[in-house]
N, C-alpha and C positions, 0 to 999 in steps of 0.2 A: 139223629146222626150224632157220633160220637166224635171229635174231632182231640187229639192228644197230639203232645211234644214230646217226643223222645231225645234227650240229653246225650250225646254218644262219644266218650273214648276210643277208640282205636289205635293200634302200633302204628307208630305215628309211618313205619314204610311201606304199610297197606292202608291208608286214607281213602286214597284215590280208589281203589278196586273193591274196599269195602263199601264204600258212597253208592258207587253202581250197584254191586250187589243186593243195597238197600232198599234202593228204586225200582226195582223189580218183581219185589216182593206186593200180593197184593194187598192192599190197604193202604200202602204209600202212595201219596199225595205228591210230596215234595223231598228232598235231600237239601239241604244246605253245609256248606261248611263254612265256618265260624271261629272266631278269634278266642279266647279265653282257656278257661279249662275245660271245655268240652270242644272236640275237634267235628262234628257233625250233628245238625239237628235235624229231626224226622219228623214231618207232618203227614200225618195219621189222620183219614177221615173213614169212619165205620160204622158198620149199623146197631151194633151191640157190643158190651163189655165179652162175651165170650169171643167176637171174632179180632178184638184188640188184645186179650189173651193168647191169641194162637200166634198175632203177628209177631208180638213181642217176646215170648216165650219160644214159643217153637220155631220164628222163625228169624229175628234179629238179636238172640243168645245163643243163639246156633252158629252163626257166622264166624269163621275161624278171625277176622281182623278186630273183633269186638273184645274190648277189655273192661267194660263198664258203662250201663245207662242207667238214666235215669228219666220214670215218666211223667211227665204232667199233665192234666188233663184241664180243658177249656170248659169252662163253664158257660160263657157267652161272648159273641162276637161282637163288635163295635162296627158304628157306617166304614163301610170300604172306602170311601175316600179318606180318614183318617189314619187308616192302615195303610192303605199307598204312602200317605204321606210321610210314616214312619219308616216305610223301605228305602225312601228316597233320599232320607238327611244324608247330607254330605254329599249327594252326584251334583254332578256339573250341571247345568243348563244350558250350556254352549255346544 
């Protein structure tokens, strides 16, 4: 299983409709939107580099609100409860 980050730009007054659009596509896992220079991240899990090829190419450089990505790919996962833990910095507990 191939699991990649996609880094995503968007006009910034299609965010919202390109997010969805994103999530729809198959391969995607997850959509977030994100603070910094990249307004949306993609989590990408797949069975091979040609079907993360199609997603990314044929299918999230295609999208008309798309103005620039950029992909990363995972090498190896860490315990899930360490990763919870990093989703979690900063919520409340009350």
């Amino acid at each position: 299983m191939i699991t990649a980050f996609v880094l995503i730009q968007t006009r910034h007054e299609a965010t919202a409709e390109t997010a969805q659009a994103i999530a729809e596509l198959p391969g995607v896992a997850e959509v977030y939107s994100v603070t910094g220079a990249w307004d949306l991240i993609a989590v990408l899990r797949l069975n091979d580099f040609e079907a993360l090829d199609d997603v990314v190419t044929l299918g999230l450089r295609k999208l008309p609100g798309i103005e620039r990505t950029e992909t990363l790919l995972a090498f190896r996962a860490y315990p899930t409860r360490l990763l919870e833990q990093g989703f979690n910095l900063g919520a409340s507990n009350g």
